[in-house]
C-alpha positions in Angstrom: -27.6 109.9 80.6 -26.5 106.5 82.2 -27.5 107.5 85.3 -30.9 108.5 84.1 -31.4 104.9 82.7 -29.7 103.4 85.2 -32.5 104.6 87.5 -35.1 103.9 85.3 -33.8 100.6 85.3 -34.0 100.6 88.9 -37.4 102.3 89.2 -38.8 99.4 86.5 -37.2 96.4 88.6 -38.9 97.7 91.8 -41.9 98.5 90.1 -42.0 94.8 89.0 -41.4 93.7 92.5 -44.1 95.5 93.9 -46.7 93.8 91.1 -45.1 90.6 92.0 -45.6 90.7 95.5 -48.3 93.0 95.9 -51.6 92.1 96.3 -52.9 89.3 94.0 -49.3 88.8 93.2 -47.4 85.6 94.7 -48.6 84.2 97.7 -45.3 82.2 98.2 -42.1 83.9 97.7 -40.8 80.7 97.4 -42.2 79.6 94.3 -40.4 82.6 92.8 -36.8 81.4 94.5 -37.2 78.0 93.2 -38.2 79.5 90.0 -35.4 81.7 89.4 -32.9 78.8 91.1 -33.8 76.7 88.4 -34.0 79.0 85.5 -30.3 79.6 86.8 -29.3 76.2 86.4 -31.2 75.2 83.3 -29.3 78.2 82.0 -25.9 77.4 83.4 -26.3 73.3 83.2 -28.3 73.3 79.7 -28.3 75.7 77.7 -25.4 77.7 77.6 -23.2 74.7 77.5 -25.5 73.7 73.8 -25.0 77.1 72.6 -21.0 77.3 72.9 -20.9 73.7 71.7 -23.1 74.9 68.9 -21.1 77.5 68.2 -17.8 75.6 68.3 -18.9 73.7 65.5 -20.4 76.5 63.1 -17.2 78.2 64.1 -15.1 76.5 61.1 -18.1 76.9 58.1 -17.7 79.3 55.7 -21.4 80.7 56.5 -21.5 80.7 60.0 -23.0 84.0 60.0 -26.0 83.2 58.3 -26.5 80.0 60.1 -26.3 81.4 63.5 -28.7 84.2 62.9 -31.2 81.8 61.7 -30.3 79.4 65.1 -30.5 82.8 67.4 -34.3 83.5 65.4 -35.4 79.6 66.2 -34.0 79.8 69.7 -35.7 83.4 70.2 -39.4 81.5 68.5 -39.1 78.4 70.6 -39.2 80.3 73.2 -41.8 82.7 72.8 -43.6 79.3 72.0 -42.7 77.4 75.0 -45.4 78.3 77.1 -49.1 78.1 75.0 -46.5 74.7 73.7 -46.5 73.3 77.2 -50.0 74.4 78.6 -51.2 71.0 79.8 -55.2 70.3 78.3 -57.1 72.9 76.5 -57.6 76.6 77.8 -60.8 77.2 80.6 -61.1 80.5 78.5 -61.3 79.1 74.4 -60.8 82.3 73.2 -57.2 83.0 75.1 -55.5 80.4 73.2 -57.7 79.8 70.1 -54.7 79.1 67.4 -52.7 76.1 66.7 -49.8 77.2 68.1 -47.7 73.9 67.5 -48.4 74.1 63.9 -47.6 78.0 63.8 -44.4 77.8 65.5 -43.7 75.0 62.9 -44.1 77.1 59.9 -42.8 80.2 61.3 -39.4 77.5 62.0 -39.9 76.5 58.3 -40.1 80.0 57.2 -36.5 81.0 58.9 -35.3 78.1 57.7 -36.4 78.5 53.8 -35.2 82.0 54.4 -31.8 81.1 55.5 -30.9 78.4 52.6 -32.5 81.0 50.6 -29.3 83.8 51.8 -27.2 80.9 51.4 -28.1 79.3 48.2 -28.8 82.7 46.0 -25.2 84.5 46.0 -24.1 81.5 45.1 -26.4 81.0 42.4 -26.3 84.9 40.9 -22.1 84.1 40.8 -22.6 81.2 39.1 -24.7 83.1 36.5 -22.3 86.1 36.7 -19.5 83.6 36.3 -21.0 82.3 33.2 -22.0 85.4 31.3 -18.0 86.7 32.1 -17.0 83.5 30.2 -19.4 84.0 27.3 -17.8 87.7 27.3 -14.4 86.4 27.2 -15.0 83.9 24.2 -16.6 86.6 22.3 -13.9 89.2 22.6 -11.6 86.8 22.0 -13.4 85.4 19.0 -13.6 89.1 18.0 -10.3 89.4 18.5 -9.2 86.7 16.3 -11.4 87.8 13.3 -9.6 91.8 13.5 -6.6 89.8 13.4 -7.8 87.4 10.6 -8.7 90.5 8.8 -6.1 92.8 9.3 -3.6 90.3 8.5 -5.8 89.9 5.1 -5.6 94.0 4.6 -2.1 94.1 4.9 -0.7 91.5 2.0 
């Protein structure tokens, strides 16, 4: 089975290769080096070095977990935004790019956001409401308890 993905893998890579420097592909191979050279160091120089630090200091909170899967989900949208984000003027073709995609990635960051106080903020709120009905139990079987008591200790003189 590895072996079968493992040259699917391979088959898919030169499959992409050949598209890439095919015809009507990249005229300058390059462009591509210098490309990937700097992907590597943005990577390596950037951000990796923000993620650990990142996740140095989530590390020590109590809900770290929810916090970085909401961080991973931003990261993982930013980046799917990046390029309609960074396309310099408007589009030659209107109808490629016809949304507002600065105000969509916004509310989709809002969303995850909302969604993560939300995980954080309702346990917290359904123990404070268990919480409170286990002490309104507690009063009333002890309340209870004191008036078999009261009245037993009536029946028995």
């Amino acid at each position: 089975m590895r072996f079968a993905a493992g040259a699917a893998g391979v088959g898919l890579m030169g499959y992409g290769a050949w598209l890439l420097f095919g015809d009507g592909g990249v005229r300058d191979p390059w462009d591509v080096v210098i490309w990937l050279a700097g992907a590597v160091l943005l990577h390596d120089g950037l951000i990796a070095p923000a993620v650990l630090a990142v996740g140095l200091l989530l590390a020590a909170l109590p809900a770290r977990g929810v916090l970085r899967a909401a961080l991973v989900v931003c990261g993982a949208l930013t980046l799917i935004a990046l390029p309609p984000l960074l396309r310099p003027g408007a589009p030659t073709n209107p109808t490629a790019l016809p949304l507002d995609y600065l105000r969509n990635w916004l509310l989709t960051l809002a969303v995850v956001v909302a969604l993560a106080a939300a995980a954080l903020l309702l346990p917290r709120a359904g123990r404070t409401l268990s919480d409170r009905r286990a002490r309104r139990r507690a009063r009333r079987d002890a309340k209870a308890r004191e008036d078999a008591d009261g009245a037993g200790g009536d029946e028995s003189t």
